[in-house]
C-alpha positions in Angstrom: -26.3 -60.4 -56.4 -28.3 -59.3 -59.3 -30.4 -62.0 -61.0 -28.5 -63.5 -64.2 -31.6 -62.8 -66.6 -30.6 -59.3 -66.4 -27.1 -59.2 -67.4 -25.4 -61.2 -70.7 -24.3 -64.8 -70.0 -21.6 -66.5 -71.6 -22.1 -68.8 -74.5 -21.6 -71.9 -73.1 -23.9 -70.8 -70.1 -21.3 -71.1 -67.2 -20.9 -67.3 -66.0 -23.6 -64.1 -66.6 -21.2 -60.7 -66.3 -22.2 -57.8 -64.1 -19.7 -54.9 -64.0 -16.9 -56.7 -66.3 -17.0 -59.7 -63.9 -17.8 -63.1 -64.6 -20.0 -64.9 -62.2 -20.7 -68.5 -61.9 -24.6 -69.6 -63.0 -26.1 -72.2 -60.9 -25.9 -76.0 -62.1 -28.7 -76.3 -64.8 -28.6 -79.9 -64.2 -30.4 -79.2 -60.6 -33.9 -81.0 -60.4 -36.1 -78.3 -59.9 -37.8 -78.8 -56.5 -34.0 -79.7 -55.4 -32.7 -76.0 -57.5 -36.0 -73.9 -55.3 -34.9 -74.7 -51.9 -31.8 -74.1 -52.7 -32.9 -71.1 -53.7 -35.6 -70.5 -50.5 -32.4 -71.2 -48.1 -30.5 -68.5 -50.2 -33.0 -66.1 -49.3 -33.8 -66.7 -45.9 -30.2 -66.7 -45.3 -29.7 -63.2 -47.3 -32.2 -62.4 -44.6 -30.7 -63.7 -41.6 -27.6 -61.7 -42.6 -29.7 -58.2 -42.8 -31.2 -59.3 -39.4 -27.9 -59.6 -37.7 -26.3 -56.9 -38.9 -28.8 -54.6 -38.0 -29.1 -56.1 -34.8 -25.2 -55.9 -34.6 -25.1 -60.1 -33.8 -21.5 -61.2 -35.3 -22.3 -64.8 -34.0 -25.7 -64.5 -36.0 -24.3 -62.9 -39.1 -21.3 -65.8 -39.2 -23.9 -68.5 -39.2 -26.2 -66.3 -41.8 -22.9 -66.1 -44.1 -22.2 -69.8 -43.5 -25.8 -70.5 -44.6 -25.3 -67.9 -47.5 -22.4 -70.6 -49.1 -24.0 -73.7 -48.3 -26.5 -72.8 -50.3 -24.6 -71.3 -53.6 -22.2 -74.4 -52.9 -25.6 -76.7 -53.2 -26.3 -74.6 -56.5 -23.2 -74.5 -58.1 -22.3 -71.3 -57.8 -19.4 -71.9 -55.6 -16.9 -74.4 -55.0 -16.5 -77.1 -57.5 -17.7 -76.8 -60.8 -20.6 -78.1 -62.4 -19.1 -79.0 -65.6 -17.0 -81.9 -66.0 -14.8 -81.0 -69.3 -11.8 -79.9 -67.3 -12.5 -76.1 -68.5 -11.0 -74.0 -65.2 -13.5 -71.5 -63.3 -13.0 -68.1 -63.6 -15.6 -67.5 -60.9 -15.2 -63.5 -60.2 -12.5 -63.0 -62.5 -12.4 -60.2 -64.9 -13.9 -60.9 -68.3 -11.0 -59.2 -69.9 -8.1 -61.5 -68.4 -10.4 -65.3 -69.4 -10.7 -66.7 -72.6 -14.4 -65.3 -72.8 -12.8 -61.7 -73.3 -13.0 -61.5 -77.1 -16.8 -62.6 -76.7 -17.8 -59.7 -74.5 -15.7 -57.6 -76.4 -18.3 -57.7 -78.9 -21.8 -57.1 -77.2 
């Protein structure tokens, strides 16, 4: 996944967009030694899936995925929102069928 500070995010800082799709930021509200091992576990599981892949493990590259979501889950990025005003997730949705389509309309 591309990093965020290269693509527009919304307004309220929830979701940057690559390709028309909305993707979920991580939880600002992270401490930041807390936020960079999430982020070193990201990566060295990123890793652990090119390793097994190219070494044709499906065992490996399950637990490399599994390791891939724990760690967006840790950051926010997936499963339940950060946010706590009851606004729904639109996670990998299309900008153009949320409420943020006017927005992006105009950039």
């Amino acid at each position: 996944m591309p990093s965020p500070a290269n693509y527009p995010s919304t307004p309220d800082g929830r979701y940057f967009v690559v390709k028309d799709r909305l993707w979920r930021m991580s939880n600002p509200d992270l401490d930041p030694a807390q936020r960079q091992a999430l982020v070193n576990a990201l990566m060295q599981a990123r890793r652990q899936v090119g390793a097994a892949k190219k070494a044709a493990d499906p065992e490996a590259e399950r637990r490399a995925r599994a390791a891939v979501d724990d760690a967006k889950r840790g950051l926010g990025e997936r499963g339940p929102v950060w946010w706590n005003d009851g606004a729904p997730d639109f996670n990998r949705k299309l900008v153009a069928d949320t409420p943020y389509a006017d927005w992006y309309a105009t950039l």
